[in-house]
N, CA, C and O atoms as CSV, one atom per row, in Angstrom:
chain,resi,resn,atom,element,x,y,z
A,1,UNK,N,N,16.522,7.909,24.125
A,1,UNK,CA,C,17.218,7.298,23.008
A,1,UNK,C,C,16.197,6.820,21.992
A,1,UNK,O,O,15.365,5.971,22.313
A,2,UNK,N,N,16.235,7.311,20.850
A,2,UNK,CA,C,15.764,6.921,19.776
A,2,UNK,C,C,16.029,6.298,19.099
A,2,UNK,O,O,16.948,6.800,18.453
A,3,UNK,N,N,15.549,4.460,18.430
A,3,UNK,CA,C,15.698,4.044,17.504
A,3,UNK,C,C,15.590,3.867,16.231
A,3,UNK,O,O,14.596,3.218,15.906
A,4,UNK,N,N,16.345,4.260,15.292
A,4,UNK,CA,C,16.365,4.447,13.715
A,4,UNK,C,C,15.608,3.359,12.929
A,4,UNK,O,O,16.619,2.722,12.635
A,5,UNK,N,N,14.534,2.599,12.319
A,5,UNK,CA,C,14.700,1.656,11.803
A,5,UNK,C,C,13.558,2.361,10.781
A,5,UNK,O,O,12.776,3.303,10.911
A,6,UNK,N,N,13.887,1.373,9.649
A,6,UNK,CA,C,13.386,1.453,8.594
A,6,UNK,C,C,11.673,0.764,8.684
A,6,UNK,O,O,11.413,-0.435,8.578
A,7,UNK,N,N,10.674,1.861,8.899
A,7,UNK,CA,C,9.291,1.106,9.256
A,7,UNK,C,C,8.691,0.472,8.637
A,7,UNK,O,O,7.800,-0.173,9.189
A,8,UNK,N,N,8.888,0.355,7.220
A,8,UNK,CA,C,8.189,-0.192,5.826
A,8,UNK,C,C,9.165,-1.839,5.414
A,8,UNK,O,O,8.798,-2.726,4.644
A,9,UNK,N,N,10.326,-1.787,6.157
A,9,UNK,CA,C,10.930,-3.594,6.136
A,9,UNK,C,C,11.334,-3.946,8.015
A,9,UNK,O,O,12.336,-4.477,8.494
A,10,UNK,N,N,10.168,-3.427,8.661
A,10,UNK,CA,C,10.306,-3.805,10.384
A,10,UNK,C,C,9.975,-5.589,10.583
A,10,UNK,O,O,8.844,-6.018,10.354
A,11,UNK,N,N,11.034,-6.453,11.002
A,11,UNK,CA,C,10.758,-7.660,11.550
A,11,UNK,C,C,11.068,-7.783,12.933
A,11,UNK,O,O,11.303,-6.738,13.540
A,12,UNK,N,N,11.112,-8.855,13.540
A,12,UNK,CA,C,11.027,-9.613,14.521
A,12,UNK,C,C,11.422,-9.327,15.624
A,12,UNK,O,O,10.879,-9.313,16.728
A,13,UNK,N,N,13.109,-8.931,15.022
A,13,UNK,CA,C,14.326,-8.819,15.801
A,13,UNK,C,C,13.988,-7.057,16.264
A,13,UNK,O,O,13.956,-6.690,17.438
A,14,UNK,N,N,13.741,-6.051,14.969
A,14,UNK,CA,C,13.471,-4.907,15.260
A,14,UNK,C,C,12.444,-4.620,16.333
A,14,UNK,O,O,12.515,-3.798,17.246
A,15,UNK,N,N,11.548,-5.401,16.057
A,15,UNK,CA,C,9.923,-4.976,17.251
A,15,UNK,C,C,10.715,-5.208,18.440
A,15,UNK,O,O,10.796,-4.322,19.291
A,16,UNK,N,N,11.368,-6.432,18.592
A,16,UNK,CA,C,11.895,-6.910,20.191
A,16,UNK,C,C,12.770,-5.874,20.562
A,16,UNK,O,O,13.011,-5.819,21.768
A,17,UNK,N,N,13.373,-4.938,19.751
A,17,UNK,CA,C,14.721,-4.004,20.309
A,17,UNK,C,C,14.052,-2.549,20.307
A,17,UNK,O,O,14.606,-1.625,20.904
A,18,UNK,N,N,12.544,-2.325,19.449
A,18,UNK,CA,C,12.353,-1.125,20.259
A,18,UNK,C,C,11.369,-0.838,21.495
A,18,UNK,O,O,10.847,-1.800,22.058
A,19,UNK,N,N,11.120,0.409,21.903
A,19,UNK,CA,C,10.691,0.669,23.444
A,19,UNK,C,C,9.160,-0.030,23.160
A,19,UNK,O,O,8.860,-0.662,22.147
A,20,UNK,N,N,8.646,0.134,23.834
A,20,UNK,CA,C,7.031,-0.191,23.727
A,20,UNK,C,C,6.237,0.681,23.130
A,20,UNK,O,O,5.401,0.675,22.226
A,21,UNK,N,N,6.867,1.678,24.104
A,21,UNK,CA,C,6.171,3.222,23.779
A,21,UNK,C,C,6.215,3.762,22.228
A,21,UNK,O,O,5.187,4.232,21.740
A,22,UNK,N,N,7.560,3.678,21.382
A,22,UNK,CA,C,7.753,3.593,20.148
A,22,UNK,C,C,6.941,2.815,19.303
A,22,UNK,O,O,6.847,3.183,18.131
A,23,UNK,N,N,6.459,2.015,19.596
A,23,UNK,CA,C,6.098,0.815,18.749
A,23,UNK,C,C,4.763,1.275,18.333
A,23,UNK,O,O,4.345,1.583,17.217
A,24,UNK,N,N,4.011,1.245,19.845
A,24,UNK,CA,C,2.348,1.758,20.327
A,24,UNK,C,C,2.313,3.156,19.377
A,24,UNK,O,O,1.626,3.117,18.356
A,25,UNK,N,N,3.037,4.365,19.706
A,25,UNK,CA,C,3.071,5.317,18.598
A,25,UNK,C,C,2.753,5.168,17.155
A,25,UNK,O,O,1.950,5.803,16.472
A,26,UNK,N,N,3.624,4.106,16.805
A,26,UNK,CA,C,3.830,4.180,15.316
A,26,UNK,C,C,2.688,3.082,15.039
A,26,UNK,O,O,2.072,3.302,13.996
A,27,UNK,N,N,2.299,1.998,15.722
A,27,UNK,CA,C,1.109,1.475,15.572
A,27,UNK,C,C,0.076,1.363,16.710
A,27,UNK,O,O,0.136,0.320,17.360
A,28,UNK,N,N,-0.427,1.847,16.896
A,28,UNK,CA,C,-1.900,1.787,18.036
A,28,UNK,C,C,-2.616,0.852,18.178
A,28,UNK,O,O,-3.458,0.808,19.074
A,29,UNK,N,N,-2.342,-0.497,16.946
A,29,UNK,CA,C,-3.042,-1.459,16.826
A,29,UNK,C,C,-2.233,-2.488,18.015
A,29,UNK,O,O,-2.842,-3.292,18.720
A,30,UNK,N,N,-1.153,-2.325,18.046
A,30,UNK,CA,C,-0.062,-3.052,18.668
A,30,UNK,C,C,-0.884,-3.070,20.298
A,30,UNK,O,O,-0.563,-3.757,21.267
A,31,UNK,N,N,-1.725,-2.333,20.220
A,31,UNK,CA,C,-2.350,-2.271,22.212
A,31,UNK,C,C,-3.081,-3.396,22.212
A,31,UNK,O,O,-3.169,-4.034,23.261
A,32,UNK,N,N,-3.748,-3.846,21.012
A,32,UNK,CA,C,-4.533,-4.909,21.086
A,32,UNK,C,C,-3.827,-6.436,21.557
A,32,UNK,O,O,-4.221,-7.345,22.287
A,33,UNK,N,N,-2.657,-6.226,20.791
A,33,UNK,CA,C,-1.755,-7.781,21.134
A,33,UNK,C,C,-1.303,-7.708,22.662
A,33,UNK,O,O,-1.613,-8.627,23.421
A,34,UNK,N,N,-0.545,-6.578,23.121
A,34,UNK,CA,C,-0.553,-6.763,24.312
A,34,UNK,C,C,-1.736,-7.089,25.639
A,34,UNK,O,O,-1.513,-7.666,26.703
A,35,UNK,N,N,-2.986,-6.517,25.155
A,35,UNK,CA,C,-3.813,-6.440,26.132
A,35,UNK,C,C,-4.525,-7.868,26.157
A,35,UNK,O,O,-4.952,-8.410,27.176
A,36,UNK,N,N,-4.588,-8.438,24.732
A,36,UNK,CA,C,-4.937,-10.003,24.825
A,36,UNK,C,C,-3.807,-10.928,25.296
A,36,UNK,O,O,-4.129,-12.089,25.545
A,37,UNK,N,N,-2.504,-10.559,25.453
A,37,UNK,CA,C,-1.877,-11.244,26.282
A,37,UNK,C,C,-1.709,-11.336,27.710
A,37,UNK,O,O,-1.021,-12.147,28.330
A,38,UNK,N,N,-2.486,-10.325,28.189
A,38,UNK,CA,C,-2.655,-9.795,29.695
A,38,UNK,C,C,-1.713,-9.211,29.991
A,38,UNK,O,O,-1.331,-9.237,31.161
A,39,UNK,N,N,-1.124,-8.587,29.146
A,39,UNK,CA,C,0.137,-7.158,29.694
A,39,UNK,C,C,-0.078,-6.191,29.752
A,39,UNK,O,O,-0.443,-5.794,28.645
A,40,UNK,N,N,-0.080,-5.227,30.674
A,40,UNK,CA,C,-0.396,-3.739,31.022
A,40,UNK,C,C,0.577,-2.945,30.469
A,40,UNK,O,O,0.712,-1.815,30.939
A,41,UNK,N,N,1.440,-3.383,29.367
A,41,UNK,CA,C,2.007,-2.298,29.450
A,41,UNK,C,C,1.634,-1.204,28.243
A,41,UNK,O,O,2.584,-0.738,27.615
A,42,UNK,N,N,0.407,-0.820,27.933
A,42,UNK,CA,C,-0.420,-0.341,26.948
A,42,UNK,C,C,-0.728,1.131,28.448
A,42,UNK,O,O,-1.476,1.078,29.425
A,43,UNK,N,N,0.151,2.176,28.019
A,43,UNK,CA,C,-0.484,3.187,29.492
A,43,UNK,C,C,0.959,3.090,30.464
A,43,UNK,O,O,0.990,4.063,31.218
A,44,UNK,N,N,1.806,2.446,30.594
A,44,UNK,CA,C,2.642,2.030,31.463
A,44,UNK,C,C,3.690,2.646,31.520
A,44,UNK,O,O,4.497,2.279,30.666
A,45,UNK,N,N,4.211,3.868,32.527
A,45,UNK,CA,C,5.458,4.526,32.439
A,45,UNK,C,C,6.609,3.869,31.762
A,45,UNK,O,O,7.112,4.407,30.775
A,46,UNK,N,N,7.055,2.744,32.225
A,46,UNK,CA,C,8.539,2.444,32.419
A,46,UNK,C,C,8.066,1.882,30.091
A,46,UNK,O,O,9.066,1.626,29.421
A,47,UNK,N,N,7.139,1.834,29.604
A,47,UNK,CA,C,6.993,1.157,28.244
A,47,UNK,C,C,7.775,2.351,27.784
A,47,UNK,O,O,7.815,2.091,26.581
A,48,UNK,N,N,8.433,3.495,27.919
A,48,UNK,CA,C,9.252,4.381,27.133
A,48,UNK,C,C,10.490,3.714,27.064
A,48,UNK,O,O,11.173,3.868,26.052
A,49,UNK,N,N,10.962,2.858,28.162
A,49,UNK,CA,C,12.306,1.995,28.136
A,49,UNK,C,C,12.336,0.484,27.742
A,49,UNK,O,O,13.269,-0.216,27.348
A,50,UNK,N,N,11.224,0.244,27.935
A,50,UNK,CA,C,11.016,-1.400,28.237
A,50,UNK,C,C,10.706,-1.448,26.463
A,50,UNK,O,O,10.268,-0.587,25.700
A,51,UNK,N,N,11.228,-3.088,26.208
A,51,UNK,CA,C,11.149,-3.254,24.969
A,51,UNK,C,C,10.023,-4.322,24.926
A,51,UNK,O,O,9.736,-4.805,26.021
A,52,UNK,N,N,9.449,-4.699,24.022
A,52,UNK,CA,C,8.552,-6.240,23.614
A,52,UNK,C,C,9.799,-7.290,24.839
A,52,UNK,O,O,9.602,-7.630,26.006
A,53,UNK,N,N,10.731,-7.477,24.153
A,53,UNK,CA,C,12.105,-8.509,24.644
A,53,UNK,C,C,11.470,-8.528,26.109
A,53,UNK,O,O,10.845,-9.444,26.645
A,54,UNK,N,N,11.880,-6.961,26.730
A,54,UNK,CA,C,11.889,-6.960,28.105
A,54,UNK,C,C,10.614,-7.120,28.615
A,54,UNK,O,O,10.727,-7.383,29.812
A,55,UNK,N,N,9.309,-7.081,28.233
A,55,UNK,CA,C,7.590,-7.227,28.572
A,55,UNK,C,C,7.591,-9.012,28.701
A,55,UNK,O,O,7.062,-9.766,29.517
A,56,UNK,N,N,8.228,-9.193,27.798
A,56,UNK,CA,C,7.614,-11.184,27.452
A,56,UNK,C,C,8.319,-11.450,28.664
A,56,UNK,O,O,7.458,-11.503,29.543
A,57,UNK,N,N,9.390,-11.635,29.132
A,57,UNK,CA,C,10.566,-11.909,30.222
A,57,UNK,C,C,9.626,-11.891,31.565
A,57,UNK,O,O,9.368,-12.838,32.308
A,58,UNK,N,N,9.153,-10.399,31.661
A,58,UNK,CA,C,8.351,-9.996,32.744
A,58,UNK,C,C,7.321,-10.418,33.078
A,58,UNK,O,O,6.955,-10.389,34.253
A,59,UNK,N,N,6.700,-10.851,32.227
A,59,UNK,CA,C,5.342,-11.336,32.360
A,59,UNK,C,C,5.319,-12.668,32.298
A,59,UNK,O,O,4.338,-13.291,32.705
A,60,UNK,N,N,6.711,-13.454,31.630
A,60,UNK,CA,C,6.448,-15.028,31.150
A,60,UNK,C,C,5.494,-15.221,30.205
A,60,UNK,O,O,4.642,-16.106,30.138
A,61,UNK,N,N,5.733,-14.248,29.433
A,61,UNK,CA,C,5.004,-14.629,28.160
A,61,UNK,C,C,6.254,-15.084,27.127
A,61,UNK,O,O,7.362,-14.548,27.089
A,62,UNK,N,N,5.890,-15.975,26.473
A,62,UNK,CA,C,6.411,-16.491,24.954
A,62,UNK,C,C,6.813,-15.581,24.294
A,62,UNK,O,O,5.902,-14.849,23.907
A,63,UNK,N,N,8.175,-15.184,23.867
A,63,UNK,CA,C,8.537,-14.441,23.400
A,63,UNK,C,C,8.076,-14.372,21.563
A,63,UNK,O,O,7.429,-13.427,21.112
A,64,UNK,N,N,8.491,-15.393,20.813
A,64,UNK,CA,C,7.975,-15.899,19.966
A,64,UNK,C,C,6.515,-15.611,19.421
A,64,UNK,O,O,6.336,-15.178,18.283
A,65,UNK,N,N,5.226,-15.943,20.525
A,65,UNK,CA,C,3.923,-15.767,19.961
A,65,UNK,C,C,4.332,-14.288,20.049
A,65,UNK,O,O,4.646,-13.940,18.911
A,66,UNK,N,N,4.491,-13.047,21.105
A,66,UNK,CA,C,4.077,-11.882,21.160
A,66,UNK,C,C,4.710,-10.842,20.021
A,66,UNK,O,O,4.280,-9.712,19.795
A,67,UNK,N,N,5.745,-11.438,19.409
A,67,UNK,CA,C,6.408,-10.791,18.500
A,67,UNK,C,C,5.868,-11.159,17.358
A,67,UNK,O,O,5.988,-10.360,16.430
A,68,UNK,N,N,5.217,-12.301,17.132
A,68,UNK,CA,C,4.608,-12.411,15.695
A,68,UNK,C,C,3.158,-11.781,15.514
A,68,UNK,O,O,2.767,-11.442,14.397
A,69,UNK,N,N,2.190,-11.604,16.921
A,69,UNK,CA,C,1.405,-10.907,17.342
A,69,UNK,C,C,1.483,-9.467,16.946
A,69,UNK,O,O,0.603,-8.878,16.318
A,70,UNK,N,N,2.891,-8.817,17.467
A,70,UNK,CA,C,2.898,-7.687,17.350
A,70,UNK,C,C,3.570,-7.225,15.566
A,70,UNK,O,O,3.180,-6.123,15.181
A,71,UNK,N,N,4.188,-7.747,14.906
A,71,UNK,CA,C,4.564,-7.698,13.742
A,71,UNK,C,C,3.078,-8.063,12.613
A,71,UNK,O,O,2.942,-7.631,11.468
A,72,UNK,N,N,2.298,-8.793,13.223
A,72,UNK,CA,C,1.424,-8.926,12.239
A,72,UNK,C,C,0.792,-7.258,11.988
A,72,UNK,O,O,0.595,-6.786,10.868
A,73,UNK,N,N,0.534,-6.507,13.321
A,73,UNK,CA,C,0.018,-5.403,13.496
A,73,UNK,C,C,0.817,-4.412,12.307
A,73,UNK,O,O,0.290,-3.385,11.879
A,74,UNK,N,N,1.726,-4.740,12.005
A,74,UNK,CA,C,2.571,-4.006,10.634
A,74,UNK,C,C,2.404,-4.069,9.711
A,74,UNK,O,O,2.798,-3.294,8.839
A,75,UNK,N,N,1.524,-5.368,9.545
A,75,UNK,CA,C,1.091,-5.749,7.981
A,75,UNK,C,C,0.140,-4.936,7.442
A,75,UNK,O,O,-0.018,-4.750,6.235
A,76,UNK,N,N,-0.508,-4.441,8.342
A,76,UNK,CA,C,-2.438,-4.227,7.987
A,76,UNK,C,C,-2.069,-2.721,8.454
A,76,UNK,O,O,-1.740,-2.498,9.619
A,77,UNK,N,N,-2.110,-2.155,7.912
A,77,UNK,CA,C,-1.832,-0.308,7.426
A,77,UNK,C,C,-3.660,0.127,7.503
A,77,UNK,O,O,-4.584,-0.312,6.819
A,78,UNK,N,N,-3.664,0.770,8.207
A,78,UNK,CA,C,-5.317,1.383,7.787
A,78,UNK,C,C,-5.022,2.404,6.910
A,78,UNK,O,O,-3.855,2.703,6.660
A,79,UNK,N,N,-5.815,2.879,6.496
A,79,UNK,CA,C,-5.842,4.399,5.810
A,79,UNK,C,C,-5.858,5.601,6.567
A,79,UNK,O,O,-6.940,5.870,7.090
A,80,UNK,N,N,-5.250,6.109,6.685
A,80,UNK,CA,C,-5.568,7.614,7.470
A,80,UNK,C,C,-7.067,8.276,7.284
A,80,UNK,O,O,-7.847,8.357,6.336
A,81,UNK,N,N,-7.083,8.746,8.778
A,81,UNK,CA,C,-8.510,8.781,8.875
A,81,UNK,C,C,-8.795,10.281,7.712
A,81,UNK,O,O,-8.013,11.146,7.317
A,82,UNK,N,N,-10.205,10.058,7.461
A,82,UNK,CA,C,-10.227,11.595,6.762
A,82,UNK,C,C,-10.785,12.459,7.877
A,82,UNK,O,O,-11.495,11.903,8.714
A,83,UNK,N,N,-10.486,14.054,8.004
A,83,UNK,CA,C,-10.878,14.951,8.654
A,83,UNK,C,C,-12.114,15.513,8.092
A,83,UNK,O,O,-12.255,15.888,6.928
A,84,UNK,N,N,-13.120,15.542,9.155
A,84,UNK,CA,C,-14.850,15.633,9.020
A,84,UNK,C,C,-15.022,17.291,8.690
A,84,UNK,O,O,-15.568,17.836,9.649
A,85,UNK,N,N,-14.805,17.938,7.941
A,85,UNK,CA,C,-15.237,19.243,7.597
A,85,UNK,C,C,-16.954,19.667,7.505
A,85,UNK,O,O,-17.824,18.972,6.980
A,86,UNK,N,N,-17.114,20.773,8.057
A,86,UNK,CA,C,-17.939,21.145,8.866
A,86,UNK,C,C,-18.811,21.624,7.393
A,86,UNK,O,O,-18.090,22.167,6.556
A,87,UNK,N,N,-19.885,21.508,7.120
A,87,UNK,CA,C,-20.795,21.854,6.118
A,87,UNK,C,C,-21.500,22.738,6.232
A,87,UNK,O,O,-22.257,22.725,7.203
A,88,UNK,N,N,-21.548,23.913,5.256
A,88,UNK,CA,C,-22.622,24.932,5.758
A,88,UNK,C,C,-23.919,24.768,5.225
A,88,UNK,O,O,-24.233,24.282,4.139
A,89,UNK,N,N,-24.382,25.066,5.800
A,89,UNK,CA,C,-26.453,25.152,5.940
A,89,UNK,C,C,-27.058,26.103,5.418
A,89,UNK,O,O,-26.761,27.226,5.824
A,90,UNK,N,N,-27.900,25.994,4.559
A,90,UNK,CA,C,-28.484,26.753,3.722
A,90,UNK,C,C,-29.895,27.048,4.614
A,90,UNK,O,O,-30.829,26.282,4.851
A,91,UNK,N,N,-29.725,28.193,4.940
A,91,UNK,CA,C,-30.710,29.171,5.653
A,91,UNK,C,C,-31.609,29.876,4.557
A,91,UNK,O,O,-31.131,30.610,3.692
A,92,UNK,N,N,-33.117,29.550,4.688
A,92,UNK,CA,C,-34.126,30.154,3.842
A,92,UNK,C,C,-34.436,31.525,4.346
A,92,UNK,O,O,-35.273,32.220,3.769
């Protein structure tokens, strides 16, 4: 099951209702908040079902800090990386 949401106005309520796995996809930065909270679920089968909601519950983490944790990760957009093209060599 796939959730629809609009990624460019994502808050609070949205991060907590999608999978983990979704989230981590669309931001990679998002591994960092979990792993400083001591949650494994960065790598973790069942994170295709399990939501933020359902991780904080599990772990007894603060629902509150980990969602503002993980929403900050939305703010800060990197740039797409550039692709390293291969240069040719001028042979004397």
């Amino acid at each position: 099951m796939r959730c629809e949401v609009d990624m460019k106005r994502i808050d609070k309520n949205e991060i907590s209702e999608l999978p983990i796995r979704e989230l981590l996809m669309r931001w990679p930065d998002m591994a960092r908040a979990f792993l400083k909270l001591r949650m494994s679920c960065v790598g973790c089968p069942v994170s295709r079902f399990e939501t933020a909601k359902d991780a904080a519950r599990n772990y007894g983490r603060d629902l509150d800090v980990l969602l503002e944790r993980l929403e900050q990760c939305t703010r800060h957009r990197r740039k797409p990386a550039v692709p390293r093209t291969k240069t040719a060599t001028a042979r004397n």
